[in-house]
N, C-alpha and C positions, 0 to 999 in steps of 0.2 A: 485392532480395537480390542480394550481388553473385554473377556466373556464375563458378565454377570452375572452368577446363579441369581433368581428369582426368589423375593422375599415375599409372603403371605403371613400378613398376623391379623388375626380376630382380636377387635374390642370390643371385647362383654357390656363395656361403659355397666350403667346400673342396674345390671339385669345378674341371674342366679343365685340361689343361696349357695349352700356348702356343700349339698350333696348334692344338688344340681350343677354346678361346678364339675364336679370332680365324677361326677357321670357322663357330660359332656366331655372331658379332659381325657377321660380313658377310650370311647369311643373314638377321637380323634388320636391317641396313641396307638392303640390297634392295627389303625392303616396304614402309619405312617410309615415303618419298615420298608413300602414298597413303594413310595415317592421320594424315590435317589433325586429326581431331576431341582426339587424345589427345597427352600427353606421355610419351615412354618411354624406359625410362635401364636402363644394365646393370651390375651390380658388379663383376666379374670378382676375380679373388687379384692380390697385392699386383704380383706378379712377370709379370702382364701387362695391368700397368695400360697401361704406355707404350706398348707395342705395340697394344694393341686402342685407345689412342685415335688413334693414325696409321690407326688403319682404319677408323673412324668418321668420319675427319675430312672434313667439308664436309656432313655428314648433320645432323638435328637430333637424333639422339641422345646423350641424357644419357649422361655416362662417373662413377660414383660409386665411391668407395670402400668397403671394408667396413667399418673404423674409420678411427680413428688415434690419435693420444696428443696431448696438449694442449701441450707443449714444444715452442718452434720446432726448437731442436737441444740436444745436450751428449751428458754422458753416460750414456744411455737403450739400454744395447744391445738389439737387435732392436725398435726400437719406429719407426715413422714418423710423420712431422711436417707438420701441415696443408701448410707452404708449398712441402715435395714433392710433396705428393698434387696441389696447384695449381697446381706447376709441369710438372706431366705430361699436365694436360688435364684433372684432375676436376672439378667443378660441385658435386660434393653427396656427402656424406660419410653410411654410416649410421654412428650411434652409438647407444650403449646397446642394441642387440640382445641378446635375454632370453638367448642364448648369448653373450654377453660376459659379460652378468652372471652367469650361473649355474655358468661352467665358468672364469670369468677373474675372480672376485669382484669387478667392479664394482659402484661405488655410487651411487645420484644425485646423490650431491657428485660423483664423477670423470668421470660423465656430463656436468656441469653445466662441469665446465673443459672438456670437449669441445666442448659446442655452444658454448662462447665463443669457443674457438680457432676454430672452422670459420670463424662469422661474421668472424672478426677479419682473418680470412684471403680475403675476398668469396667464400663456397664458401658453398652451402647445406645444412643439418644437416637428415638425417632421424632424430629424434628418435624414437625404440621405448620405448613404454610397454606392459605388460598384466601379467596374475595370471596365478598358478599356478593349479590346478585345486582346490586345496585353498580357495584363498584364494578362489573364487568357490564352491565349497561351504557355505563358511563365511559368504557373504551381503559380505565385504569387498573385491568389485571395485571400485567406487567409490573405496572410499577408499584403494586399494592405486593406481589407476590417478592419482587425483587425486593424491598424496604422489609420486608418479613425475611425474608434469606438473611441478607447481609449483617440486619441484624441478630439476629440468633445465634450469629454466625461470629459475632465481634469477637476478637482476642480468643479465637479457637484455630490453634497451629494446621500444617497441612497432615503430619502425620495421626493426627486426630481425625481433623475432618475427614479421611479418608477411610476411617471402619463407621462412621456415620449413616442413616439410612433416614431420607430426607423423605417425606410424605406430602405432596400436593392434593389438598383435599378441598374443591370447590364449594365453599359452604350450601350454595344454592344446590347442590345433589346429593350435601347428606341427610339421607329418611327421608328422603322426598319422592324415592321411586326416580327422579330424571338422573340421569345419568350425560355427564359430555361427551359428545361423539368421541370416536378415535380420536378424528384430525383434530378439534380440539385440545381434548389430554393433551396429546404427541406435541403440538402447540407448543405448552406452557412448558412441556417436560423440556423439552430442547431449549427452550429458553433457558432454563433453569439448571443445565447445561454448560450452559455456556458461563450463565454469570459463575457457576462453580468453578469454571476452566477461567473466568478475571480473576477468580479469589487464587484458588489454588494449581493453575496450569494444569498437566497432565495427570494428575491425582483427581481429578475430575470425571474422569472416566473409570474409576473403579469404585465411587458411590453410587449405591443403588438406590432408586425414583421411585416410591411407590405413588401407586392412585388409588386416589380411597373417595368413595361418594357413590351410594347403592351399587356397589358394586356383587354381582349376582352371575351361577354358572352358567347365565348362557350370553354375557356381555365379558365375561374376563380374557377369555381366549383372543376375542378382538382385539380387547390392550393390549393384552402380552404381546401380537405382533408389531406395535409400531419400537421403532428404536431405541428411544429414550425412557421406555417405560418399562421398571423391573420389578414389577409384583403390586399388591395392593393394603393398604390399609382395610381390612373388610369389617363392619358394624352387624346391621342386624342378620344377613347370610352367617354370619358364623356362631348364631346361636342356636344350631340346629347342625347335627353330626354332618346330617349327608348334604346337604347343603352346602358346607364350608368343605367337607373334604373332595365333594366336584369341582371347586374352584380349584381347588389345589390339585385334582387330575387332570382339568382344563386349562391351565395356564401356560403350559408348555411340552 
């Protein structure tokens, strides 16, 4: 089985200004020299992207964005375009976060021009899938999580989807303090799995599954042990140095 190094990225979502930012971003550099085992990347808001990646720079920390919009340029007021985001130092864009969807009506069609844009742009897309709490009341995680894959997923090749890094984020645990059990997570992730192993066969095993949804350093090290699960999407834990950089000494 191939070995997946362990991905952790903090999303700031709308939270620090600029020197908060980039106070947070140094702290989190400092440590990082001595976590060989993980991958860790930070999202910061749009307006200190450039700046927090001058201050990362020469570190191996990831610099992501929170979205973007699939148009190189025109006219799209307020919207940003993969090959700024790549011109400022990003690496990895999230897209379709269950808060894009929920409060900016995204769909996995506009999702799906997103993750094409990133790739098209050499940036890697972290892909947000998961249900509401209704819809896993209702026994339709699966197929709510699968129909959010597949499509995101549309007319994106194997040699793509393969530096891809796919986030299953249970809406019902993020900011909520609940978090899904292991067996749970472990659950969807192996699901999710597999449908990767319909899409793409054996290139399936070298995408890496984060879990994101109050995920906190004394719940991470749990995940990290089941199978299918290689790192987290982490929110409000990583707005806070020590906090986020436990998760990243915990995870593995």
């Amino acid at each position: 089985m191939t070995k997946r190094k362990p991905i952790i990225v903090g999303n700031w979502k709308l939270h620090k200004n600029l020197s908060e930012s980039l106070e947070l971003a140094t702290a989190i550099k400092n440590v990082l020299g001595g976590l060989s085992h993980v991958e860790a990347g930070v999202a910061p808001t749009f307006v200190a992207l450039s700046s927090v990646a001058k201050r990362i720079e020469g570190s191996h920390l990831i610099l992501a964005a929170q979205d973007c919009y699939h148009e190189d340029q025109g006219a799209f007021t307020g919207e940003i375009s993969p090959p700024l985001l790549a011109d400022v130092g990003c690496t990895h864009v999230i897209v379709g976060h269950s808060e894009r969807r929920q409060f900016f009506g995204e769909t996995d069609d506009s999702v799906n021009h997103k993750v094409r844009a990133v790739f098209r742009h050499g940036m890697t897309p972290i892909l947000c899938i998961g249900e509401q709490l209704s819809e896993r009341e209702a026994g339709q995680t699966f197929a709510v999580v699968e129909r959010q894959l597949r499509g995101g997923l549309r007319q994106v090749p194997a040699d793509q989807a393969g530096r891809m890094v796919l986030a299953y984020e249970p809406v019902w645990a993020i900011g909520t303090g609940k978090v899904a059990t292991t067996g749970q997570a472990q659950e969807v992730h192996a699901f999710l799995r597999a449908t990767l192993t319909d899409l793409y066969g054996e290139v399936a095993q070298s995408i890496r599954i984060q879990y994101g949804g109050s995920v906190k350093p004394d719940n991470i090290a749990g995940l990290m042990a089941q199978t299918d699960i290689d790192g987290a999407l982490v929110g409000g834990a990583s707005l806070k140095a020590d906090s986020f950089v436990a998760i990243l000494r915990n995870c593995g």
